[in-house]
Every structure is written in C-alpha cells, then in structure tokens.
C-alpha positions in Angstrom: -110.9 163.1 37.2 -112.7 159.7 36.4 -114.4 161.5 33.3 -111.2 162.5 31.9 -109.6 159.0 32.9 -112.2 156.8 31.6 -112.3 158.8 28.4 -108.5 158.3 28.5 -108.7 154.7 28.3 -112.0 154.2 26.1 -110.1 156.7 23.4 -107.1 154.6 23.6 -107.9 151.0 24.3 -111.6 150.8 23.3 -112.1 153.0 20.5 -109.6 151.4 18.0 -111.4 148.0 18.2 -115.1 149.3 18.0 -115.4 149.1 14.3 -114.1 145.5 13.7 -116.0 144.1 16.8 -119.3 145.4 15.7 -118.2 144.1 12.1 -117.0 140.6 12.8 -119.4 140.3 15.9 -116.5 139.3 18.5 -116.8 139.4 22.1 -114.4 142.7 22.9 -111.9 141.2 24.8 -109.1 144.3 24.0 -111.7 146.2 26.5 -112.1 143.6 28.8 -108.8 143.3 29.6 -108.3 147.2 29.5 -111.0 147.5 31.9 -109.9 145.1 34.1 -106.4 146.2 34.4 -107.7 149.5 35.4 -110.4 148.1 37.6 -113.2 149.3 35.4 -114.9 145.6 34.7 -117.2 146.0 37.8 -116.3 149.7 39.8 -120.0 149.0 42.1 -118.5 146.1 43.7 -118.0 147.0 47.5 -114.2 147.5 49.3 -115.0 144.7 51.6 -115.2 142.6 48.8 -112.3 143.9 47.4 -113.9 146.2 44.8 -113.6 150.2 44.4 -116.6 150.8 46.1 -117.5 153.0 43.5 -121.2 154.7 43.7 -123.9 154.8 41.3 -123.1 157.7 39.6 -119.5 157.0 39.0 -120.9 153.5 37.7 -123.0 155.4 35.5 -119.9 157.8 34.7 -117.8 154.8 33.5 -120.4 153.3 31.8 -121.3 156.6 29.6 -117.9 156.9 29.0 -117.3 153.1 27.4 -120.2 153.2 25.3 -119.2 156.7 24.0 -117.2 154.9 21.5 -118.3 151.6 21.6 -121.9 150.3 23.2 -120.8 146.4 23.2 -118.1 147.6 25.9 -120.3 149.5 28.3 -122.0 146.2 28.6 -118.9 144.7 30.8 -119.3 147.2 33.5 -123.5 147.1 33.0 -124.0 143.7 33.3 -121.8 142.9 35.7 -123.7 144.9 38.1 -127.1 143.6 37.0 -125.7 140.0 37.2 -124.2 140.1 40.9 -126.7 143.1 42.2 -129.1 141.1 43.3 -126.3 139.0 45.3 -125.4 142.5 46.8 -129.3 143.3 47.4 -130.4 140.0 48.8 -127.5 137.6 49.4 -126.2 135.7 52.4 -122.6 137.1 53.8 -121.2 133.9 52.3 -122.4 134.1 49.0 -121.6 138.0 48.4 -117.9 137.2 49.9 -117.9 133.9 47.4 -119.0 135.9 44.3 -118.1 139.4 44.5 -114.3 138.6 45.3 -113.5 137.2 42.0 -116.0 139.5 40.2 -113.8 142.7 41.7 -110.4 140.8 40.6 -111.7 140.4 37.0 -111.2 136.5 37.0 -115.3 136.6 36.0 -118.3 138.1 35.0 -121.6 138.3 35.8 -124.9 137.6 33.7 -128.2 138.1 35.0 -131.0 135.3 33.6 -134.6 136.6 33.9 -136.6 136.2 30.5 -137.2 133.2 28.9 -138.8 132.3 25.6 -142.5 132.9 26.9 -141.8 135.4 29.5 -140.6 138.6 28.3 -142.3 141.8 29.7 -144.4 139.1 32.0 -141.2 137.5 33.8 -143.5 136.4 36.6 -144.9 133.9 34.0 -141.4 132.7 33.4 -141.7 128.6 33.4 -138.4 127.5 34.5 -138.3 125.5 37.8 -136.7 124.7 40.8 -137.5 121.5 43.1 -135.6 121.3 46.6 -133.5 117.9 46.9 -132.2 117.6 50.2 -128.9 120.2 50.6 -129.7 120.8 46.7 -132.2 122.9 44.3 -132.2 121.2 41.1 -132.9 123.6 37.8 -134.6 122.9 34.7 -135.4 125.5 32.0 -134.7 127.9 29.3 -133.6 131.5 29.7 -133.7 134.0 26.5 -131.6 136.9 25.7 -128.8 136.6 28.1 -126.0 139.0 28.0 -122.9 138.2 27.8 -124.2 134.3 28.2 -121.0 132.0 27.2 -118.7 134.5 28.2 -119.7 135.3 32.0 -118.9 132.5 34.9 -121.3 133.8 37.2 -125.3 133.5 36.1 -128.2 134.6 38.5 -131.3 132.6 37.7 -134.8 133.1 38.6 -136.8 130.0 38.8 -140.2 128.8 40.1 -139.8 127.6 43.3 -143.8 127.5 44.3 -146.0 127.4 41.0 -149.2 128.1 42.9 -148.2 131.5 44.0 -147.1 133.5 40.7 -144.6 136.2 41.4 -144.1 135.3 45.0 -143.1 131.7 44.0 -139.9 132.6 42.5 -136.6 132.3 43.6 -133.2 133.8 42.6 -130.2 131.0 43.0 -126.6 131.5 41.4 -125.7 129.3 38.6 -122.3 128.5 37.7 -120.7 128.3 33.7 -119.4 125.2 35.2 -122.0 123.1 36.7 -123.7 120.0 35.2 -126.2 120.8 33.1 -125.7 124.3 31.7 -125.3 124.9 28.1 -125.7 127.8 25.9 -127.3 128.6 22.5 -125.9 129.7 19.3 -125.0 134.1 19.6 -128.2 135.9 18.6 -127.5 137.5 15.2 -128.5 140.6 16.3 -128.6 144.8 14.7 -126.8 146.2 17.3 -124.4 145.7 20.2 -123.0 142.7 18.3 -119.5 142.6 20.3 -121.8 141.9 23.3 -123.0 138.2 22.5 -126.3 137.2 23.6 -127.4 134.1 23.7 -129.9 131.3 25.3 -129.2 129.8 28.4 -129.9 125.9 29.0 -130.2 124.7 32.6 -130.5 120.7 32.3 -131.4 119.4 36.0 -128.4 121.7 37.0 -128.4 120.7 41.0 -126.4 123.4 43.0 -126.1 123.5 46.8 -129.4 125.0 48.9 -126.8 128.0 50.0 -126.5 129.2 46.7 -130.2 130.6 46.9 -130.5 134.3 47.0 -132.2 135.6 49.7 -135.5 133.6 51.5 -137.3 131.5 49.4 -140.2 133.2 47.1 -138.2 136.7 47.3 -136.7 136.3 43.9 -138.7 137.9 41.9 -139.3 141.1 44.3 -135.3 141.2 43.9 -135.5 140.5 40.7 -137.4 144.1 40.4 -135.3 146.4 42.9 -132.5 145.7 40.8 -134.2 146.9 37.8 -135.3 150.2 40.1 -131.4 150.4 40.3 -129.6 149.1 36.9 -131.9 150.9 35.0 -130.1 153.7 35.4 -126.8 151.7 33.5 -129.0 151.6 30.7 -129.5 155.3 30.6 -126.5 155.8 31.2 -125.2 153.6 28.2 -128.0 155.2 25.4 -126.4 158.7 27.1 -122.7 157.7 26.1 -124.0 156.6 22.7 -125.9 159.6 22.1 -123.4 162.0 22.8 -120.4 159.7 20.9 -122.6 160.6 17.7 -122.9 164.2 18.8 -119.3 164.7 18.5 -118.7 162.9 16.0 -121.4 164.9 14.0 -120.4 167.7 15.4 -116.4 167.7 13.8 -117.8 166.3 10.3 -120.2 169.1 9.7 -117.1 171.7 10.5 -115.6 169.7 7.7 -117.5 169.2 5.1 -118.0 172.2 2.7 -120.8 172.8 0.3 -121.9 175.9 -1.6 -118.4 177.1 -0.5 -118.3 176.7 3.1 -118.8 174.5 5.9 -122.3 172.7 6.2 -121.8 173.8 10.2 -122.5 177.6 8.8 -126.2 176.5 8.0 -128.9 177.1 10.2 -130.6 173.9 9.5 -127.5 172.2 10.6 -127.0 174.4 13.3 -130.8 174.2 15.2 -130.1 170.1 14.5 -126.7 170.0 16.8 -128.6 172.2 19.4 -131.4 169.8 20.0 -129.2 167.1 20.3 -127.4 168.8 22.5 -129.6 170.1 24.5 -131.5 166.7 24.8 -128.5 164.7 26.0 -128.0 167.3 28.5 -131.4 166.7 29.7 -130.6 163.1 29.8 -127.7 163.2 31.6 -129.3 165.6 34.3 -132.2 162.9 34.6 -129.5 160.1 34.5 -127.2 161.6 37.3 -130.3 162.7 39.4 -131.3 159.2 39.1 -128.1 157.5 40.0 -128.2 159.8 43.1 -131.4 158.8 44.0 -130.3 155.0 43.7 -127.4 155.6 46.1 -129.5 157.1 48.9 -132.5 154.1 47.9 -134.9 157.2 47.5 -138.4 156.0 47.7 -138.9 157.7 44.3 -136.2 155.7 43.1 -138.7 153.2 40.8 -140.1 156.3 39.1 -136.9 158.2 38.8 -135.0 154.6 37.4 -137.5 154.3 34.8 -137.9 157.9 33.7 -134.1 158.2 33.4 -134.0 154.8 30.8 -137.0 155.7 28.8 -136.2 159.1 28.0 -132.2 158.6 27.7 -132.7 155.7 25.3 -135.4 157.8 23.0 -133.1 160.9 22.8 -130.3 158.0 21.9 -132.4 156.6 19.6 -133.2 160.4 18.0 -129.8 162.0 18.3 -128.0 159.2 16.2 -130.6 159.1 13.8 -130.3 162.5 13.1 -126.3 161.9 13.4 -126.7 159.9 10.4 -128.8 162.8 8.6 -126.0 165.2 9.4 -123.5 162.7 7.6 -126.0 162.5 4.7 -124.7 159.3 2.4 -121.6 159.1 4.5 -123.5 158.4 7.6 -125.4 155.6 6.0 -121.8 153.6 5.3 -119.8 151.9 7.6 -116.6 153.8 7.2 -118.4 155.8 9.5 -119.3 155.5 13.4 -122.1 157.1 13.3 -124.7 154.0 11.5 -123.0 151.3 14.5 -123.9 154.1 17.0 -128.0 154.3 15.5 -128.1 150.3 15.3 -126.7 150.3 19.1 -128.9 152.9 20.1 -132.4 150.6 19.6 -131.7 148.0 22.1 -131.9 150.7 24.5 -135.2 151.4 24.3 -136.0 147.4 24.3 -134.0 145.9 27.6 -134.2 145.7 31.2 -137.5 146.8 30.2 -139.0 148.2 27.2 -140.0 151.9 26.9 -143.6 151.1 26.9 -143.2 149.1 30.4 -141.5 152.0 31.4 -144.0 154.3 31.2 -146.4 152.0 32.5 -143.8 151.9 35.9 -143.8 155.2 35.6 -147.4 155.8 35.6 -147.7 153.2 38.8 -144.9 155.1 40.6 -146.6 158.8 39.8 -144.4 160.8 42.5 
C-alpha cells in the first residue's frame, strides 16, 4: 500500500517536473510541497515527535519510489534523515523535541555538514573548530558538499572540539540557517542530481547555546559514523529507484521501437540485456531491504550490511542506466529522453556518504 501510494504521488506530482528541474537546475519545490502534504518529507521521524514513525524499510520504500522518476527528490526524504539522525541517535530530550517537531510538520529541513575542503574520505582530519565560551560554543570553518545547503533550516555540524585527540575530539552541535555567522556558497555546478543544490557551508564565529551540542563532548564523530551504518542504506535505496526507473523506461521503448520489421524487444541481445538488469536490481533491492531490516533491529552486522547494500546498489545503478542508454541507442544519448538524467544521477551514488572504495574497505573491517 505505501508502494503503490508513493508511486501514486511521484507519477503524478514528481514526475512531470523531473525534466525541467534537472535542466534549469532548480531546487524541486513542486515535490517538496507534495511530499509534505502527504507527510513524505521526513516519514523516520518518531510519533512522539509528531512524525509517522515510519521504519527503515518504509524510509527506504519512499525513497526508491521518489527517485524512480526523479533522483533530486529522493534527496528530501534522504537527507532529512541524515541531517536530524544523529539528533535522534545522540541528542538530549530537549533538542530531539526542539528539532524533530518542525522537521515532521515540514516547516524545515535537515542538512548534515561533515566534509570539508581538506577532509573528504578522512573526516576525522576535518579542521573546523569549536572553542566553549561560557553557556556558548562558538564555530569557525568551512564545510564542502552540503546537500540541500541554502535550502534546509536545520544543519548538523561536526567541529573540533579537542585538536589533540583526532577522531575523539570532535563534536556534533546543531547549527541554525539563521544564526550569525552562517553563509553559503555559490550551488555546485554539478552532472547529476542538479535539482538538489549543493553547496559550501560558511560558519563565521557562529556562537550557539552549549545545549545545542549533540550528545557528550568528543562523541561527534563516533555519531557521525553510526549514522552512516544507518543512512547508507537511503543511498541504496535511492541508486535502487534510479536503476529500476531506467529499467522501465527501457523496457516500454524497446517494445516500441521496430527494426528489421519488428520490435527490437524480439532480439536476444536485447532480451539477455533487460534480464541482467533486472535481475541485478532485484539483487539490490533484496540486499537493500535486508539491510534496512537489519538497521531497524541495530543488528551488530549492521556496518557491514549498510555498506554492502550502497556499494553494490549504486554500481548496478551505475550499470543498468548505462546500458538503459545503449538500449535507447542515439535516442538515449538526448535529452528528450529520461534515461541520460537517470545515468548522470546514478554516479553520485557510488561517490557520497562514502565512496565505493571506502565501502569496501568498511566492508573488509566489518568481515561478518
């Protein structure tokens, strides 16, 4: 029933805009406010918070089903739970009532600020501070490739709290769009999700209250990393939606298109093609929903599962679009149709929240 009513929606609300969001690289705020008016935005935020209370695997089912037809989308629902996660994960009762009410009303969204310029796949060498003032922390740094930056009210930063002690010296504090002192760069001109703006984020002695630190001091960066274990799974859930958007679409040109006098879906070329991609996104999904179970229960596997389930969902994205595109032949490569957005979409997941080589090397750490 969510499937088919999430399909629904993304068919008729979500789909129509894809094209000219990806094309005039616009925030898509026709899905936003579809989303949100059926309380899709942010479906993991919990009923005492005035969320659904939905679990990880519905999260993931939403997700899969907005990026079907357009990626930029699925990263509402995405990032909102890897922006306010580690407020769920680590957070006083006071900040997770502060935060996650207007998050679940869809009066904002939620970014989550972790890389920076020099600290990409090595966020514990991130360089961004924060010195204790009294009642206050103040912030000074530079964050890099921010989703959704500009367009969320709601930013958790990491910052060095205790230089001396690496990893354990960081700290995870929520930032504001409003407070003194934060500023955002010009929107990344970017191949793929372009409706999804990301951007710099520019925290100029921004002093917010001590209460608006995440959990104890120094346990920012081990939060930081548990909700990786768990939003991973968005990601594979997102490459998983794109992947099997380009299946279909493939799927109904090739039963179209005629050459030598009938359709190129009669060929067994063509026909051993749509098999693998279909039987590779089924693998995906299976490894994406086991996953999201796992996540849900907070399996002690759930590192190794979260990491398996992104890597190989966003390489059989990556694969099955690209052979969509094949399939279309010179069609495929123009961009009256979906199927080129879908490919240029698919390559950022294999790149965040971890790329697929620090995946496997999570992977191989977390051997089950």
């Amino acid at each position: 029933m969510l499937r088919d009513a999430v399909r629904s929606l993304a068919e008729a609300k979500i789909a129509p805009h894809a094209a000219a969001v990806d094309e005039e690289a616009r925030f898509p705020r026709e899905a936003l406010d579809a989303l949100t008016a059926n309380d899709l935005h942010a479906v993991h935020v919990p009923e005492e918070y005035g969320g659904a209370g939905a679990d990880a695997l519905a999260t993931v089912i939403v997700i899969e089903e907005v990026a079907r037809v357009c990626a930029s989308s699925s990263l509402i629902p995405a990032v909102n739970k890897l922006g306010s996660l580690p407020v769920i994960l680590s957070g006083s009762e006071a900040l997770k009532k502060k935060y996650m009410a207007p998050l679940a009303r869809g009066e904002a969204m939620f970014s989550y600020c972790l890389s920076e310029p020099d600290a990409g796949s090595d966020a514990a060498g991130m360089k961004t501070r924060a010195v204790r003032d009294g009642d206050f922390w103040v912030l000074n740094g530079v964050k890099r490739w921010i989703t959704n930056a500009g367009e969320s009210e709601f930013y958790t930063v990491m910052a060095v709290t205790d230089p001396e002690k690496r990893s354990k010296g960081i700290s995870a504090f929520v930032v504001e769009k409003s407070d003194p002192g934060v500023s955002f760069g010009a929107p990344e001109k970017k191949l793929g999700i372009k409706g999804s703006p990301t951007r710099e984020v520019y925290l100029d002695n921004v002093r917010i209250p001590a209460d608006r630190m995440i959990g104890e001091e120094g346990t920012g960066f081990a939060t930081a990393m548990r909700t990786l274990d768990h939003t991973r799974i968005t990601i594979a859930a997102q490459a998983l939606g794109i992947a099997q958007g380009a299946l279909d679409y493939a799927k109904g040109y090739v039963k179209e298109r005629k050459q030598f006098g009938k359709p190129i879906a009669d060929f067994q070329g063509v026909q051993f093609m749509l098999a693998d991609m279909a039987m590779k996104i089924e693998a995906a999904r299976q490894l994406t929903y086991a996953a999201a179970a796992k996540s849900e229960r907070g399996d002690s596997d759930l590192t190794f599962q979260g990491a398996a389930a992104k890597c190989f969902a966003s390489d059989v994205a990556m694969e099955v679009t690209t052979d969509a595109v094949q399939l279309l032949g010179g069609y495929g490569y123009t961009r009256d149709y979906p199927v080129e957005r879908m490919m240029r979409d698919a390559k950022i997941t294999q790149i965040y929240e971890g790329t697929n080589q620090v995946q496997r090397i999570v992977m191989a750490r977390n051997l089950p």
